[in-house]
TIROLO-234287 format. One record per residue: residue in three letters; x, y, z of N, C-alpha, C in turn. Coordinates in steps of 0.1 Angstrom, whole numbers, plus 5000, padded with zeros to 4 digits. Example, Ala and Ser with C-alpha at 12.3 -4.5 7.8 and 13.67 -1.06 7.14 Angstrom:
2
ALA513249435078512349555078513249675078;SER512849785071513749895071512950005079;
% end
This chain:
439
UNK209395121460209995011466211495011464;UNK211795081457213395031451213895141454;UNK213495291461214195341470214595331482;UNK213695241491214095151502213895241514;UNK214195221527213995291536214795381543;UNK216195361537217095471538217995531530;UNK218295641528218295711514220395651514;UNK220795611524222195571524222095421519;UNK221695351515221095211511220095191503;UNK220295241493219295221484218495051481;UNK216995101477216894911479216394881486;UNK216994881501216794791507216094821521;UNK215294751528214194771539212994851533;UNK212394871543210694871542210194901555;UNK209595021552209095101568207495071572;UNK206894961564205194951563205194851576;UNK206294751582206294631589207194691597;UNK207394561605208994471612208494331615;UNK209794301617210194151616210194131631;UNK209794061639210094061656210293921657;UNK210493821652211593761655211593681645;UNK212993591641213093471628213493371633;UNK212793261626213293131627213993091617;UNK215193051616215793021608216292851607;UNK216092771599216592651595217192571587;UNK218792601584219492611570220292471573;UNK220492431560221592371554222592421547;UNK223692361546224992391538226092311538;UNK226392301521226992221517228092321510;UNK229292321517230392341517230992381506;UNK230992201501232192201484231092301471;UNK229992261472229592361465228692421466;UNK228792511479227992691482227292631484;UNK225992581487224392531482223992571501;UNK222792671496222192641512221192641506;UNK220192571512218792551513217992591530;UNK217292651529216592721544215292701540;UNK214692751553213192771558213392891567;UNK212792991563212693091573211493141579;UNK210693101588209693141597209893331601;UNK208693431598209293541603207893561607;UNK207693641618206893681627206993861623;UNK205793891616206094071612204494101617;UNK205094241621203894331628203594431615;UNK202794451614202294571604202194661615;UNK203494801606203294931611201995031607;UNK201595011591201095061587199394941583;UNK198394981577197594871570198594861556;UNK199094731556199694651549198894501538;UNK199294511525197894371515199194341513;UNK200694341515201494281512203094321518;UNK203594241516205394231525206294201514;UNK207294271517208794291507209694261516;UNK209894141514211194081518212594121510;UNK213394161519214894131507215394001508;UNK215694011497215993831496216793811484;UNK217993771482218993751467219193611465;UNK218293461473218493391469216993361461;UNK216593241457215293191450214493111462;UNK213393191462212293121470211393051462;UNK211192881470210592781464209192791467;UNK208492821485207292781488207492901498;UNK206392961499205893011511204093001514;UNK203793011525203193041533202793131540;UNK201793171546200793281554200293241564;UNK200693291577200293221588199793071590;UNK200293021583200192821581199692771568;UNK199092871559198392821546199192861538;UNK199092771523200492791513199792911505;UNK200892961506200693121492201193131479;UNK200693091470200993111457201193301447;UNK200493371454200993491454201993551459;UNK203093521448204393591456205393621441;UNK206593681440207293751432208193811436;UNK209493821428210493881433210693991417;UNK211494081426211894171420212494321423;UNK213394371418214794431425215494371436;UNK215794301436216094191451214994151465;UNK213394181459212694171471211894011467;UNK211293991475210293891475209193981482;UNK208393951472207294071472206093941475;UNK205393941487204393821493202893951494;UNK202193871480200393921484199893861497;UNK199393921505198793901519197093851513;UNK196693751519195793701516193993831522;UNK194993921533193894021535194694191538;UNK193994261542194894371546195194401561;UNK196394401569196594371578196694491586;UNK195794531598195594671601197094721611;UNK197494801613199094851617198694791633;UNK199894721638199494651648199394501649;UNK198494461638198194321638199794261635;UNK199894081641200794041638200593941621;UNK201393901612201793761602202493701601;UNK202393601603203593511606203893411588;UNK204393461583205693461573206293301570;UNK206393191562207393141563207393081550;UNK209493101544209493061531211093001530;UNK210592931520211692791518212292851505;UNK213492871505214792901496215592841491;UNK216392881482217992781480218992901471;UNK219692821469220792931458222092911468;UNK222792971459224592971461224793181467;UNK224493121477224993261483226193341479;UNK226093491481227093511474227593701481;UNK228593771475227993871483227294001480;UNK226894041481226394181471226694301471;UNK226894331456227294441452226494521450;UNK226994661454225894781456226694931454;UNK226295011443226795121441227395151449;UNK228795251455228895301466228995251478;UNK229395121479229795051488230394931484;UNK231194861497231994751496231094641495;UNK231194511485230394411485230494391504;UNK229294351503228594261518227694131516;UNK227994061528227293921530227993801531;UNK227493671526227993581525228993551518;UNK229993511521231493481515232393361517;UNK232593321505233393181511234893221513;UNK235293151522236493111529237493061517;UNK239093001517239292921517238792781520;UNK238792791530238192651537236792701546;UNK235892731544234692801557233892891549;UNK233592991556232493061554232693211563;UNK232493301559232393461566231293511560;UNK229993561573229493641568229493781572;UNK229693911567230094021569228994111567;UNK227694131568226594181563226594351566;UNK227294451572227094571571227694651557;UNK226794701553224994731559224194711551;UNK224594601539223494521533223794381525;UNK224494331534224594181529223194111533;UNK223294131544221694061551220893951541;UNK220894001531219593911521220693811511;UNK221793841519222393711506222193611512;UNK221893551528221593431528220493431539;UNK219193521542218293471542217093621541;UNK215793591545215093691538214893761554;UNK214393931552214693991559213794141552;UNK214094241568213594361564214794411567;UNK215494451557216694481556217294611560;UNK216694721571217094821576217294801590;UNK218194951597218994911608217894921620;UNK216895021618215795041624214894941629;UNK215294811620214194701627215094561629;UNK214294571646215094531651214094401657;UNK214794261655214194121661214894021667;UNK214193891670215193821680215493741667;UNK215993641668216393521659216693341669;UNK216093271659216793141664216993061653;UNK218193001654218992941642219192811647;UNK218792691635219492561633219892551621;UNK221492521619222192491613222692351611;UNK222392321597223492181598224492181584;UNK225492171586226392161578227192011579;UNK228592031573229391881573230291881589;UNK229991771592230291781609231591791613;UNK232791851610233991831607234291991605;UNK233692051610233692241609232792241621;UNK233192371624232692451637231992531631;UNK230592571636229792661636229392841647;UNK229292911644229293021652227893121646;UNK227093171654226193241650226293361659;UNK225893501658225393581664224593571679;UNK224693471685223693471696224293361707;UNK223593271718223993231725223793051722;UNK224992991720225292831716224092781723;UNK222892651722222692601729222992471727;UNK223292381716223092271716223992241703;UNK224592081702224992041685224691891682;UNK224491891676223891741677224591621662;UNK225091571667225991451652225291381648;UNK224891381635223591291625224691271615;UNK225591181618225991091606227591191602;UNK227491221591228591331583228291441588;UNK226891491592226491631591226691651610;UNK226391751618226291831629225191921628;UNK223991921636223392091635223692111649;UNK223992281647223992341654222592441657;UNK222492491672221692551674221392641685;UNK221092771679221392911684220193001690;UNK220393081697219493181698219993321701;UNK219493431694219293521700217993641705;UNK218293661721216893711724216793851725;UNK217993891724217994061722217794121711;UNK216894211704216094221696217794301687;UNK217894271676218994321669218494341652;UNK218594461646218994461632219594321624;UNK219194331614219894201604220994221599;UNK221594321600222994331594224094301605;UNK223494261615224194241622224294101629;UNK223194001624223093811623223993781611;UNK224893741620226293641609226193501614;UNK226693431605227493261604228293281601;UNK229593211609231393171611231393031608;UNK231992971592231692821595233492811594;UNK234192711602235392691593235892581606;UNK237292531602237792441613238492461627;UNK237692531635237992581649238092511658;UNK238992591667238592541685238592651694;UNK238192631704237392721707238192741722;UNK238192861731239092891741238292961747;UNK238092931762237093001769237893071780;UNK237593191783238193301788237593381800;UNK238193341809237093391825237593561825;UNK236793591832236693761835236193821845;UNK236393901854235693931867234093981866;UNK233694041850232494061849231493931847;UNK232293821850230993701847230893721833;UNK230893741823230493721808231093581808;UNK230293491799230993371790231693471778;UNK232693431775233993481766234993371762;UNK234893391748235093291737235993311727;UNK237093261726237593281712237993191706;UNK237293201691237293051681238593111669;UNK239192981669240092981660240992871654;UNK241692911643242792801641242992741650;UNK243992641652244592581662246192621660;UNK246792601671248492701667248092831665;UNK247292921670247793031672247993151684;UNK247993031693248493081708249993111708;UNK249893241714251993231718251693381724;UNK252693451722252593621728251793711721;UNK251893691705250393791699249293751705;UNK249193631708248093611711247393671722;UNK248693611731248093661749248493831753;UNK248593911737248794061741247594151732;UNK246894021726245594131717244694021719;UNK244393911719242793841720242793781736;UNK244093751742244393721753243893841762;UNK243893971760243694111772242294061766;UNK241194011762239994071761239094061772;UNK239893981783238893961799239494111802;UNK240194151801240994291810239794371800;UNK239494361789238794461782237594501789;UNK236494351790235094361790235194401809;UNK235994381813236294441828235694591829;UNK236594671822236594791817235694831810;UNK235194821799233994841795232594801803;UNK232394661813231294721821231694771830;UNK232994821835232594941848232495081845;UNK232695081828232595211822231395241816;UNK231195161811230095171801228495051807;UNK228394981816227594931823227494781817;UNK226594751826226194581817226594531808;UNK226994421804227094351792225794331786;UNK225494351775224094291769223794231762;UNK224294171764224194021756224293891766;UNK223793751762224293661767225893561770;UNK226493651760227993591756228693691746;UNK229793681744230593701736231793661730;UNK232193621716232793491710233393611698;UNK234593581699235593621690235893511679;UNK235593521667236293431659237093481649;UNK238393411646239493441641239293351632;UNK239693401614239393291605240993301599;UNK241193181593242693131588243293221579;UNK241593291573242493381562242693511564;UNK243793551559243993711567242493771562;UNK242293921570241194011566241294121565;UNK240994221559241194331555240894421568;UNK239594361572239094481585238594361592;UNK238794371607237394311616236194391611;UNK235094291617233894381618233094251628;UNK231994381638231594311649230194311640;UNK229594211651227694141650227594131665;UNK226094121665225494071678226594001684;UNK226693981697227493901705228493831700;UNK229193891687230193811680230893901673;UNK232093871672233394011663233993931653;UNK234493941644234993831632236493921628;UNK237293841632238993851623239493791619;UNK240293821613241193741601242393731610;UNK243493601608244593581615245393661616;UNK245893781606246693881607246094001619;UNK245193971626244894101640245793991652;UNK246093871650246793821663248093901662;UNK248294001669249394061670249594161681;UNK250494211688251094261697251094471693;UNK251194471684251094601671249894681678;UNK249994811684248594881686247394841678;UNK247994871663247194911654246494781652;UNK246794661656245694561656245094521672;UNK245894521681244594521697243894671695;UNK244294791691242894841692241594791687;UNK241694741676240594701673240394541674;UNK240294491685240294401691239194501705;UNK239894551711239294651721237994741712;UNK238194811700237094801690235694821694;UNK236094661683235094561683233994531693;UNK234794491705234294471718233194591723;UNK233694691718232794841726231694861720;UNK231494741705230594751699229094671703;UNK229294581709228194551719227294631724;UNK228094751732227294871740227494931728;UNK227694991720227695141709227395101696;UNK226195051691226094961678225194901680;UNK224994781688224394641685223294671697;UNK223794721710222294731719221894831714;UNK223094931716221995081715222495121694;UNK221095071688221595101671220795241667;UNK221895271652221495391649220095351640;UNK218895441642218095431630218395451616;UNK218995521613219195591600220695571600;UNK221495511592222795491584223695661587;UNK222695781583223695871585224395901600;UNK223795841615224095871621225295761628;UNK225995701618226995621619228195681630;UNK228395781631228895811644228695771652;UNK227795731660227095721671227695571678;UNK227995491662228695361666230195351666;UNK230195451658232095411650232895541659;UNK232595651664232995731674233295661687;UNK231895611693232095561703232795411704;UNK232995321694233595271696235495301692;UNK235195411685236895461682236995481696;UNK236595571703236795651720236895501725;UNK236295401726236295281735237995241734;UNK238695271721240195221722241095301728;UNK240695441728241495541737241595481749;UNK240395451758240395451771240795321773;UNK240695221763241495091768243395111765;UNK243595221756244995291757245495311771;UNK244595351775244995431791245095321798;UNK243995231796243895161809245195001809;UNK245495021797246694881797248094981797;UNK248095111803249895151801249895181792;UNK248995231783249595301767249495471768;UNK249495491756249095641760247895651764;UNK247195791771246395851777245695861764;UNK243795851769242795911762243196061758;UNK243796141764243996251760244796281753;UNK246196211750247296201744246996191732;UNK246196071733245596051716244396171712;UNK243896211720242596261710243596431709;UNK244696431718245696561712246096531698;UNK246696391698247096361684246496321668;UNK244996311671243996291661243596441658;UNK243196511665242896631664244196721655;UNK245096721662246496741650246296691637;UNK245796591636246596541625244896541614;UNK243896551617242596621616242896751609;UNK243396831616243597011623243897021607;UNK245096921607246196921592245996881579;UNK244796811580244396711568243796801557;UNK242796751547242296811537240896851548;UNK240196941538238697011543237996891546;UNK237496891561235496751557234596771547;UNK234596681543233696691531232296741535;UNK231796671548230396691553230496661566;UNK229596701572229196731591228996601592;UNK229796601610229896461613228396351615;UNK226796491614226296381615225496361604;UNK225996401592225396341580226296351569;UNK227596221573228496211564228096201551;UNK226996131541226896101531227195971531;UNK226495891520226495741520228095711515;UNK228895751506229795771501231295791515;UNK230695851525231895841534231195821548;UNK230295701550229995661562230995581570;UNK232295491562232795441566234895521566;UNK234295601565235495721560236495751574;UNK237995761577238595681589237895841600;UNK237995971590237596101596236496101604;UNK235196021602234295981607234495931621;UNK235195851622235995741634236395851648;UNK237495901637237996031647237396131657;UNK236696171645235796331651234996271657;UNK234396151657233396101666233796081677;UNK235296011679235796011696236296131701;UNK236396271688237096351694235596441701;UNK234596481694233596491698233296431718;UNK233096321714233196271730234296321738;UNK235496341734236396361745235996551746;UNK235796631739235296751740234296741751;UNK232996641749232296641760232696591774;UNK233896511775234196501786234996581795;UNK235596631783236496751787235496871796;UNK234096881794233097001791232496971803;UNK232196891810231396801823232096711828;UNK233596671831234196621837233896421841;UNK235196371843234596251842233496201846;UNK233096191862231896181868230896171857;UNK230696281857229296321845229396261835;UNK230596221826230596201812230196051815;UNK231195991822231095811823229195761828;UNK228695851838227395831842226695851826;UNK226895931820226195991811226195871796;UNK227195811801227495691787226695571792;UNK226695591807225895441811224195451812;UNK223595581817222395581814221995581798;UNK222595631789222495641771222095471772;UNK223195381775222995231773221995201783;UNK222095231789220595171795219395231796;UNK219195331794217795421787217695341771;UNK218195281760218295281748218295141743;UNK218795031753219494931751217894901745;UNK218294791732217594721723216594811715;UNK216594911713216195031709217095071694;UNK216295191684216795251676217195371684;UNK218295441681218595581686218895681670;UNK218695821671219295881663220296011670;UNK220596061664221596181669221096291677;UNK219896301672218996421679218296321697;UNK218396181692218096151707219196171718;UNK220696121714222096121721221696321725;UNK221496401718221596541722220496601732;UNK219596491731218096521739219196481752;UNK219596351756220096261764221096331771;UNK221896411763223096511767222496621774;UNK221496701771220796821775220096761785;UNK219496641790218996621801220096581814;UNK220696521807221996501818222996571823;UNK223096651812223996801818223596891828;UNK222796911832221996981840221897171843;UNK223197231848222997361847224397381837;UNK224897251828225597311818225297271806;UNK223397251803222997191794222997311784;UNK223197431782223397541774224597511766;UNK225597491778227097491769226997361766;UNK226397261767226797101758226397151750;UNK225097171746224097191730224497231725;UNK225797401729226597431716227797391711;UNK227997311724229797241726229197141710;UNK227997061711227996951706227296981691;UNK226797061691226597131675227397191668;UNK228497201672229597251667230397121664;UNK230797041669231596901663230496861656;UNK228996861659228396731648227996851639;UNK227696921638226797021624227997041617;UNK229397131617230097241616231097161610;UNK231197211595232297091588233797151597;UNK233797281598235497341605235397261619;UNK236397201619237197141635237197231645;UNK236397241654236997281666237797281672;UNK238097381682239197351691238497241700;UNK239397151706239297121721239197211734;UNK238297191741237697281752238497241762;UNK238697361763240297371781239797271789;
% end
């Protein structure tokens, strides 16, 4: 149990189940941390299963078994370990539900940056890649399993609420507000966040029809604004005539008061700190990012943590080509200039597709994963490449993918130059030495 389901995340998840969808029903009290929940989970046994390991870092009060109360339950290494009242043959559904509390918090983990819930100054951030997940509710905490979610929140009514999914409703009971959420596209848990803090909210038309949202302070409209959160209708333009569909129901940018070290995106939702409102490359790229993380992350996700390229490449490559497309430099300009400056650096430590847990988030990773892509574009020309990025999302969308599937996907779509991709592409992902770029 306490090696968990992926050898990059020790701990955490469990390959016997999945979770196919949560209900979630939380409280929270602000001045001091306190949430109290109910989480409903609907899990399928993959295997014959007498019991379920929840991750979970708060204290569970009561649970239940498909409607009857269970007194067989235990925690330990961060799980909530629930005896099944029978043995559940692989296939069958249980439906799950347990009442919690505690002061969320975020969790520390060898080898990685604390993740999860976090207080604000004044609000709340939750940042959960790739194992906050269980600091504020329970969960099968790997990227492989993937569920819907529906969320009621009530907090103090005087804060704005944001969830990973699509707004439907808010309702004013006195001091408090619940809000209330859904999302139907089946997503990993590290990727279901809460934005609580004192927002307003700006709605942003775009020729692709998306609802597009950006929640924030108040006062922080002027020219940073309207040259990095302001282009995001010019973005998602571009990204579905490149990359296809939107997949999701919405998408909502929220900007919190306090600066932040890094964005990081969630289901239908990106989170920054007030220092990316700026005019500065180096903060609208990742504003453009974020965004590409929708299509490269969140629909189509990696099973296994090592194949972290697959998200953080393609969404590095998503900033190149919005370079090009606003009058900046060319896709090509840059992946000349990364490649240089790559060419020059110290040795890779390890092949781009099994960085090691130690440098999954490592900036080299980022690079060679868009420089990778532009090699393949370079190899099969636009036509082919851009078709080839939109069938990947739509063969995959809501799906686990791993590296060996993107190379199956490559070799079928290449057609009579599926010989030279397989080796074009085994050479950037196996091969610690840099390649050259192909003529």
């Amino acid at each position: 149990m306490a090696k968990g389901a992926d050898p990059y995340v020790s701990g955490h998840g469990d390959l016997s189940y999945e979770v196919l969808n949560h209900d979630l029903t939380l409280t929270y009290a602000l001045p001091s941390n306190r949430l109290e929940g109910e989480a409903v989970l609907t899990c399928r046994a993959l295997e014959p299963i007498g019991e379920v390991a929840l991750d979970l870092r708060l204290t569970p009060v009561r649970v239940s078994v498909d409607g009857r109360a269970n007194k067989k339950f235990r925690t330990r290494l961060g799980k909530l370990v629930i005896t099944l009242p029978r043995t559940f043959a692989a296939g069958e559904q249980v439906s799950i539900a347990v009442r919690y509390h505690g002061n969320p918090r975020p969790i520390r983990k060898a080898g990685h940056d604390p993740a999860g819930w976090e207080e604000l100054t004044d609000g709340v951030i939750v940042a959960s890649q790739p194992h906050g997940a269980p600091s504020w509710y329970p969960c099968n905490d790997r990227p492989s399993a993937k569920g819907t979610y529906a969320l009621s929140f009530t907090t103090a009514a005087d804060y704005h609420v944001e969830f990973s999914g699509e707004p439907l409703a808010r309702v004013r009971r006195g001091a408090t507000r619940t809000w209330t959420f859904r999302q139907d596209q089946p997503i990993p848990s590290y990727l279901a966040t809460v934005q609580i803090g004192r927002y307003e909210v700006t709605e942003q038309k775009n020729k692709a029809g998306v609802p597009l949202r950006v929640v924030a302070p108040t006062g922080l409209r002027g020219k940073a604004f309207d040259e990095s959160f302001g282009r995001q209708p010019q973005m998602m333009d571009l990204y579905v005539r490149l990359f296809g569909e939107y997949p999701f129901a919405c998408y909502t940018s929220v900007i919190t008061d306090d600066a932040l070290e890094i964005p990081l995106e969630s289901a239908a939702l990106s989170t920054f700190g007030r220092n990316f409102v700026s005019a500065q490359w180096d903060r609208v790229r990742l504003v453009a990012h974020e965004l590409a993380h929708q299509w490269f992350g969140n629909a189509v996700t990696l099973a296994r943590w090592q194949d972290i390229w697959l998200h953080e490449g393609f969404a590095c490559y998503a900033e190149w080509l919005w370079s090009e497309e606003s009058g900046g430099r060319s896709a090509e300009e840059r992946a000349r200039y990364h490649h240089g400056r790559l060419a020059a650096g110290h040795v890779q430590p390890s092949p781009l597709a099994d960085p090691g847990a130690r440098h999954m988030f490592d900036d080299w990773v980022y690079k060679r994963g868009a420089l990778t892509l532009h090699a393949l574009r370079r190899t099969v020309g636009d036509d082919a490449f851009f078709d080839l990025l939109r069938s990947w999302v739509a063969d995959h969308r809501g799906g686990s993918v791993s590296t060996e599937d993107f190379l199956a996907h490559c070799e079928r779509a290449a057609g009579q130059q599926a010989d030279e991709v397989v080796r074009l592409l085994a050479r950037w992902l196996r091969d610690r030495d840099l390649p050259d770029l192909p003529a």
